[in-house]
N, C-alpha and C positions, 0 to 999 in steps of 0.2 A: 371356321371358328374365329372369333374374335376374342381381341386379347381378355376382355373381363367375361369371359362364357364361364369360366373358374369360379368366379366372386359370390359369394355370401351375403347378398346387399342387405338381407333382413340382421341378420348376424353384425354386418358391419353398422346400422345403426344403431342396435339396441347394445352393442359397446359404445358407441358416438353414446347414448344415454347415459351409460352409466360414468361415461369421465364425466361427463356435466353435472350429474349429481353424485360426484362425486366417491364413488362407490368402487371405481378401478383409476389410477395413475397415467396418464398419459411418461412414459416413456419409462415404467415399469419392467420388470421381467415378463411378468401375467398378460401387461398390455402388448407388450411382442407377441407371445407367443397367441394371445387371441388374434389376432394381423395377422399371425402366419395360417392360422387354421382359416380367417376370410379369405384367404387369396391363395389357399393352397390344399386347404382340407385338414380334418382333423387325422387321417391317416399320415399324413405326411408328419407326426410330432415324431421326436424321441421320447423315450421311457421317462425319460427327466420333463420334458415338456411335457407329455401329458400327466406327470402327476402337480405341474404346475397349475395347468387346466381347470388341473379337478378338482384342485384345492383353493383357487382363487376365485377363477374366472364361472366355472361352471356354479358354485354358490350364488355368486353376486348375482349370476344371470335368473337365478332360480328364486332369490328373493327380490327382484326385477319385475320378474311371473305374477310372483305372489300380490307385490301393490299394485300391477294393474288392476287382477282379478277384483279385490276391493275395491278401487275405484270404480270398474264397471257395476258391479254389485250395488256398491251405493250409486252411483249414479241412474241404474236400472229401478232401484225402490223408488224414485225418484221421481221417477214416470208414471 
């Protein structure tokens, strides 16, 4: 096994996305604890961490979802 066989790489961009747009804090609480869950899994949280998760990071990622789906959506009428 190699050392990044653990990582998240889909995970860890689509936070790399949302600090650019602005949407999560680089050097946050939220943005920790999303770094911990890339590189370590979402099991590995405390109680406190994951309701940090749920409340920050799991939203943001989920309205993330939500403007690709439109943009493919329109982009596909489009065709």
């Amino acid at each position: 096994m190699g050392h990044n066989d653990h990582i998240d790489f889909d995970l860890h961009e689509r936070i790399r996305d949302l600090v650019d747009e602005g949407d999560l804090e680089e050097g946050a609480a939220a943005f920790g604890v999303a770094q911990q869950v890339i590189h370590q899994g979402y099991e590995s949280l405390t109680e406190r961490q994951c309701a940090v998760y749920n409340s920050h990071v799991g939203p943001a990622l989920e309205k993330q979802a939500e403007r690709w789906r439109i943009i493919q959506a329109m982009n596909s009428a489009h065709d």
